[in-house]
MIDOSE-1310 file (N, C-alpha, C; in nm, 2 decimals, decimal comma, always signed):
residues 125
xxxx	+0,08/-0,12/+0,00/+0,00/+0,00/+0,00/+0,09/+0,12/+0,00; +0,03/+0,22/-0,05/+0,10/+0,34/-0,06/+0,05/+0,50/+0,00; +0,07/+0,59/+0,05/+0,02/+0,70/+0,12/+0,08/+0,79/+0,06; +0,02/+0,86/-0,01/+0,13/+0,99/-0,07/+0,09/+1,12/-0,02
xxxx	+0,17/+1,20/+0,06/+0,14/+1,26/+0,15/+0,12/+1,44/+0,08; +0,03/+1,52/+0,13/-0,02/+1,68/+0,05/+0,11/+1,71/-0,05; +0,23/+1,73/+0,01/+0,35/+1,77/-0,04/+0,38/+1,68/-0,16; +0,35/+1,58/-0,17/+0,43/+1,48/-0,32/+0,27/+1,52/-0,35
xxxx	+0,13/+1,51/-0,33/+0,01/+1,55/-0,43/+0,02/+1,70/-0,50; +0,07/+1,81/-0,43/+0,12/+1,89/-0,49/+0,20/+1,94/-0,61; +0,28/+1,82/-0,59/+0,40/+1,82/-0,65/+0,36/+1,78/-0,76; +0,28/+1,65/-0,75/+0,24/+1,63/-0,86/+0,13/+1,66/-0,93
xxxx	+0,05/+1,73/-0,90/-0,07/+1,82/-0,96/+0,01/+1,97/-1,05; +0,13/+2,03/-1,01/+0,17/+2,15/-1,04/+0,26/+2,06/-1,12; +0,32/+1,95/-1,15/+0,38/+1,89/-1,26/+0,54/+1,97/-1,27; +0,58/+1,95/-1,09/+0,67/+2,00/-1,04/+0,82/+1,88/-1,06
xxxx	+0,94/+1,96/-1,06/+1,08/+1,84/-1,09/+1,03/+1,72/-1,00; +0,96/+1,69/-0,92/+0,97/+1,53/-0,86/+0,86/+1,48/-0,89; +0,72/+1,53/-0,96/+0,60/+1,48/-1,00/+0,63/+1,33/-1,05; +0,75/+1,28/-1,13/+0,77/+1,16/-1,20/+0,82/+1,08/-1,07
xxxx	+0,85/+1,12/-0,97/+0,91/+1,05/-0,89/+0,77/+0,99/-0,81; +0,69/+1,05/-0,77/+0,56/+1,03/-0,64/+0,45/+0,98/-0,76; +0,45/+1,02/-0,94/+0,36/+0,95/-1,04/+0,32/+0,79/-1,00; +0,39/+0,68/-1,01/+0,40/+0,57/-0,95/+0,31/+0,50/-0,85
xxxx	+0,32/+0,58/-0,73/+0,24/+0,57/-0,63/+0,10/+0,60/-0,64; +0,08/+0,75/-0,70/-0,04/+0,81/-0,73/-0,13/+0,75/-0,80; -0,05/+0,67/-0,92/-0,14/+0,62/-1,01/-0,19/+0,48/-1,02; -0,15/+0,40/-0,93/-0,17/+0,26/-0,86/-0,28/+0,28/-0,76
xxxx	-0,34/+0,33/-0,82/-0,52/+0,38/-0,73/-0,58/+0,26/-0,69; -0,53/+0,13/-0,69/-0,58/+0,00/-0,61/-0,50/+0,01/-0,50; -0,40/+0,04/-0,47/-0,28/+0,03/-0,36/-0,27/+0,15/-0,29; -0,36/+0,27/-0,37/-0,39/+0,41/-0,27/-0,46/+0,43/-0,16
xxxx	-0,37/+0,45/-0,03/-0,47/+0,52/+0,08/-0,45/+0,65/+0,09; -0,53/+0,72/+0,12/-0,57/+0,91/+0,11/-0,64/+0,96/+0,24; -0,56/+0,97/+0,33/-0,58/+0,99/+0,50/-0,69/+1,15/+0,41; -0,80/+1,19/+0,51/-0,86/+1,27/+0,49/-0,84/+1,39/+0,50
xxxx	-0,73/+1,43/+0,64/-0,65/+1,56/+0,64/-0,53/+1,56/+0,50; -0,52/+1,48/+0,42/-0,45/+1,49/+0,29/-0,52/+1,56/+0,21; -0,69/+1,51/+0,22/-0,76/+1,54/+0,14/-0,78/+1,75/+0,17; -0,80/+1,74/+0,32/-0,78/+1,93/+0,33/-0,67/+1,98/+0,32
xxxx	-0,53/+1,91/+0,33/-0,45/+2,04/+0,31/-0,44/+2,05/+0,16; -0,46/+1,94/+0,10/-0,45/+1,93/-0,03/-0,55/+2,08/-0,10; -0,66/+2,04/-0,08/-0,79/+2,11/-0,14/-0,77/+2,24/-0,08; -0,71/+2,30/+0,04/-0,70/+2,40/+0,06/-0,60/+2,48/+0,01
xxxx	-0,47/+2,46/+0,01/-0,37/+2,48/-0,06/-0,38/+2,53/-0,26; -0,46/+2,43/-0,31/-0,50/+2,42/-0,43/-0,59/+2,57/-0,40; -0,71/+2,56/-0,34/-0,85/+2,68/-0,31/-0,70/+2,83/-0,36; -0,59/+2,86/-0,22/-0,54/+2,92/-0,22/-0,49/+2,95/-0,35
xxxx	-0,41/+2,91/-0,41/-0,30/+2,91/-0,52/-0,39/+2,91/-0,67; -0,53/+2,85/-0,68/-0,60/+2,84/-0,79/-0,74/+2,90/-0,80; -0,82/+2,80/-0,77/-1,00/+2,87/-0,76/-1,00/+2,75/-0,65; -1,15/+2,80/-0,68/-1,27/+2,68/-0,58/-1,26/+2,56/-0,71
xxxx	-1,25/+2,56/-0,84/-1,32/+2,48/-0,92/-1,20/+2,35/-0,91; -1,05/+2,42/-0,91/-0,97/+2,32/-0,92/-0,93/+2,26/-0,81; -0,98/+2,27/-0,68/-1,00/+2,25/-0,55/-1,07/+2,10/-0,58; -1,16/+2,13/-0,64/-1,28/+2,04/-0,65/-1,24/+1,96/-0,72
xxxx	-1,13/+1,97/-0,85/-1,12/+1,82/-0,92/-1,01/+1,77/-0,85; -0,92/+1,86/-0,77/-0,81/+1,78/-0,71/-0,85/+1,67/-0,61; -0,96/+1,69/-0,52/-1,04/+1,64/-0,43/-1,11/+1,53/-0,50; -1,15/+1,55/-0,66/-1,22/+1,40/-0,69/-1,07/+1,32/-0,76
xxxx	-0,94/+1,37/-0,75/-0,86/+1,30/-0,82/-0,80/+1,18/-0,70; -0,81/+1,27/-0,57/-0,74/+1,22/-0,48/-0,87/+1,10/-0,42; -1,02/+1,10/-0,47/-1,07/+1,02/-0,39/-1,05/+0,88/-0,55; -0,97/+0,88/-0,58/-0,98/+0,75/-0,68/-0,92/+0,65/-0,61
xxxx	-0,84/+0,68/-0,47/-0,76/+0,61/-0,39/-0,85/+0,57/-0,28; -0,86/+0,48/-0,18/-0,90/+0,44/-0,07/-0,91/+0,55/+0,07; -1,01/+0,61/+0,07/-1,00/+0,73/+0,18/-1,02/+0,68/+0,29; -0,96/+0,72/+0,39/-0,92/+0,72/+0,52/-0,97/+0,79/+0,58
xxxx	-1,07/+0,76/+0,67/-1,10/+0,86/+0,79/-1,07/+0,87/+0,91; -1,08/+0,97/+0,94/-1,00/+1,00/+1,09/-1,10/+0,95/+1,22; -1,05/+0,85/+1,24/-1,14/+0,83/+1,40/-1,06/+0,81/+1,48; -1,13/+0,83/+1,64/-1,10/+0,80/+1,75/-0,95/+0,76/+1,75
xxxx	-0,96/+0,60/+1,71/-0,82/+0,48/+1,76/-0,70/+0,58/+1,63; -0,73/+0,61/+1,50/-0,62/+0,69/+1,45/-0,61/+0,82/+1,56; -0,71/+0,89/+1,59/-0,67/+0,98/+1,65/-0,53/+0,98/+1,78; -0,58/+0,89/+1,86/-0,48/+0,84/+1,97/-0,38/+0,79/+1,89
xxxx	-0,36/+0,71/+1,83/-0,24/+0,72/+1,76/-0,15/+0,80/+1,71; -0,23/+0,87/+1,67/-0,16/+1,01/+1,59/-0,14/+1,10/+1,72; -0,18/+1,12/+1,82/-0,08/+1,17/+1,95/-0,01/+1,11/+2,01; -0,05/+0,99/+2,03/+0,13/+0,92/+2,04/+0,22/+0,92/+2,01
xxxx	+0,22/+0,91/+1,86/+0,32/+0,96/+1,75/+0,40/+1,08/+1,74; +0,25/+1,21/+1,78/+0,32/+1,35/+1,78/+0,38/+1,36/+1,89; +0,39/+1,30/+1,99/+0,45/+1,29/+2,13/+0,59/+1,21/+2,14; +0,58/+1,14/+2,09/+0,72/+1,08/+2,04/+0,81/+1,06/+1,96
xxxx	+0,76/+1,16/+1,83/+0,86/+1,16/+1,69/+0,86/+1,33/+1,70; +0,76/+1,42/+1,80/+0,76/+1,55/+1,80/+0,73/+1,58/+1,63; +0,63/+1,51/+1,59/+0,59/+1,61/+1,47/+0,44/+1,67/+1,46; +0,40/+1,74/+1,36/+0,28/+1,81/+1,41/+0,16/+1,71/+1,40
xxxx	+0,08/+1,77/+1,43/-0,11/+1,72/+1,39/-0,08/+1,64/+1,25; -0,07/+1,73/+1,11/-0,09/+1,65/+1,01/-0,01/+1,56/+0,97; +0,10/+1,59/+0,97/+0,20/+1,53/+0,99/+0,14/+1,31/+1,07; +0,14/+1,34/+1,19/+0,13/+1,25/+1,30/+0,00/+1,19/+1,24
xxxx	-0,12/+1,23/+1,19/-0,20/+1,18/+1,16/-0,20/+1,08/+1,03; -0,10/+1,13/+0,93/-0,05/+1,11/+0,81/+0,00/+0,96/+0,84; +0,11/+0,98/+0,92/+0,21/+0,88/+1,00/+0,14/+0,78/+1,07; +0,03/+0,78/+1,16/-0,05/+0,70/+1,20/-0,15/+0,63/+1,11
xxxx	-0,19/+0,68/+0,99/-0,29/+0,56/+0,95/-0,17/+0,52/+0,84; +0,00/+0,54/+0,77/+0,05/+0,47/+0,69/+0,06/+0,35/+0,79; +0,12/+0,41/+0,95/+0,13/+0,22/+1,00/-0,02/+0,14/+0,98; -0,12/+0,17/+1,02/-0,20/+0,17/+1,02/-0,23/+0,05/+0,96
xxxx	-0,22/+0,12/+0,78/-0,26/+0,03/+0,66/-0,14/-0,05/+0,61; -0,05/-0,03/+0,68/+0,15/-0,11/+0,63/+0,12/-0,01/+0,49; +0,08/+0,13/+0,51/+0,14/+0,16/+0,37/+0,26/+0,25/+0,36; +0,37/+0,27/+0,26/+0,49/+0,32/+0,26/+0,46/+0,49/+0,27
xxxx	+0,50/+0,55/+0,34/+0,47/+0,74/+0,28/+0,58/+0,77/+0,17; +0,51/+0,82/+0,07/+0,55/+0,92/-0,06/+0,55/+1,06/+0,00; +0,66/+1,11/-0,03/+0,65/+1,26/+0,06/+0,83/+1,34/-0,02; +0,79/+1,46/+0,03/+0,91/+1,56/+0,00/+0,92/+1,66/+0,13
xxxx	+0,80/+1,63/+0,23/+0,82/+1,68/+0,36/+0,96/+1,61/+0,47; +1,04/+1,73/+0,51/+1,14/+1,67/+0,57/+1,10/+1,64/+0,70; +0,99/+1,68/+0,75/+0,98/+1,57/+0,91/+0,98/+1,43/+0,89; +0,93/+1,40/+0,78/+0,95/+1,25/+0,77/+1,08/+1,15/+0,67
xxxx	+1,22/+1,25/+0,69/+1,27/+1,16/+0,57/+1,37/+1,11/+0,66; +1,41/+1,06/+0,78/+1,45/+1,04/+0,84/+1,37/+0,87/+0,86; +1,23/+0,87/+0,91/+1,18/+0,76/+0,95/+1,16/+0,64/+0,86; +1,17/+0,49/+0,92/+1,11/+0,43/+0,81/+1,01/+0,41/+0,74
xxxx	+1,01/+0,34/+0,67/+0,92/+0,31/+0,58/+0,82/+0,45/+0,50; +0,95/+0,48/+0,43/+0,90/+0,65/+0,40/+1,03/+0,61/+0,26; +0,97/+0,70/+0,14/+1,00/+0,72/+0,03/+1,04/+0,87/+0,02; +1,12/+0,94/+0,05/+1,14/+1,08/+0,04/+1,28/+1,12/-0,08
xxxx	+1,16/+1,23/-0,13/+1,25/+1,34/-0,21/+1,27/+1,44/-0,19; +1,34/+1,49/-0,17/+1,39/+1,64/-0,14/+1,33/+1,75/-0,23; +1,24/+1,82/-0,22/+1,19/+1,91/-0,29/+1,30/+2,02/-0,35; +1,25/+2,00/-0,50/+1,35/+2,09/-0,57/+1,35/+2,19/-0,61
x	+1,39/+2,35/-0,60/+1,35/+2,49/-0,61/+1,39/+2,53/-0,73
């Protein structure tokens, strides 16, 4: 299973130097899970930088993958997490449902390129 976290959906929506790198993951939409705070920073970020309209297809691109909702037992997880790896809310929530589902995180966020079971690329300016 695979988790590609706001930062690699970005990346690859703006058809940014790593988009070929996080493509892979994204498009293996049987093996996608899409934690639902992916789904807001994503769609919010997009609102910002675009319209309302491309908000909205990013949000139906991202649900072609298996969505994940936030309950209770992820929640407690996801502060245990942020309690012990010291990373934030989205971050820790992100991180709790990949163990979750045993799926790998796709990412260019550096809180997570350190940990395992994480696929990280260094965002390129």
């Amino acid at each position: 299973m695979n988790l590609v976290d706001s930062s690699a959906w970005l990346e690859y929506f703006a058809d940014g130097p790593n988009a070929n790198f996080f493509a892979p993951a994204i498009e293996k939409t049987r093996d996608l899970v899409v934690p639902t705070i992916v789904v807001f920073e994503v769609c919010k970020r997009v609102r910002q930088q675009r319209d309302h309209r491309a908000a909205l297809e990013a949000a139906l691109t991202l649900q072609h993958g298996r969505l994940i909702e936030l309950t209770a037992v992820l929640a407690m997880a996801a502060a245990d997490i942020s309690h012990s790896e010291k990373l934030p809310m989205a971050d820790s929530i992100i991180l709790a449902t990949a163990r979750a589902e045993h799926a790998v995180i796709w990412t260019q966020d550096a809180d997570f390129e350190s940990l395992p079971g994480v696929k990280f690329r260094a965002k390129k300016r």
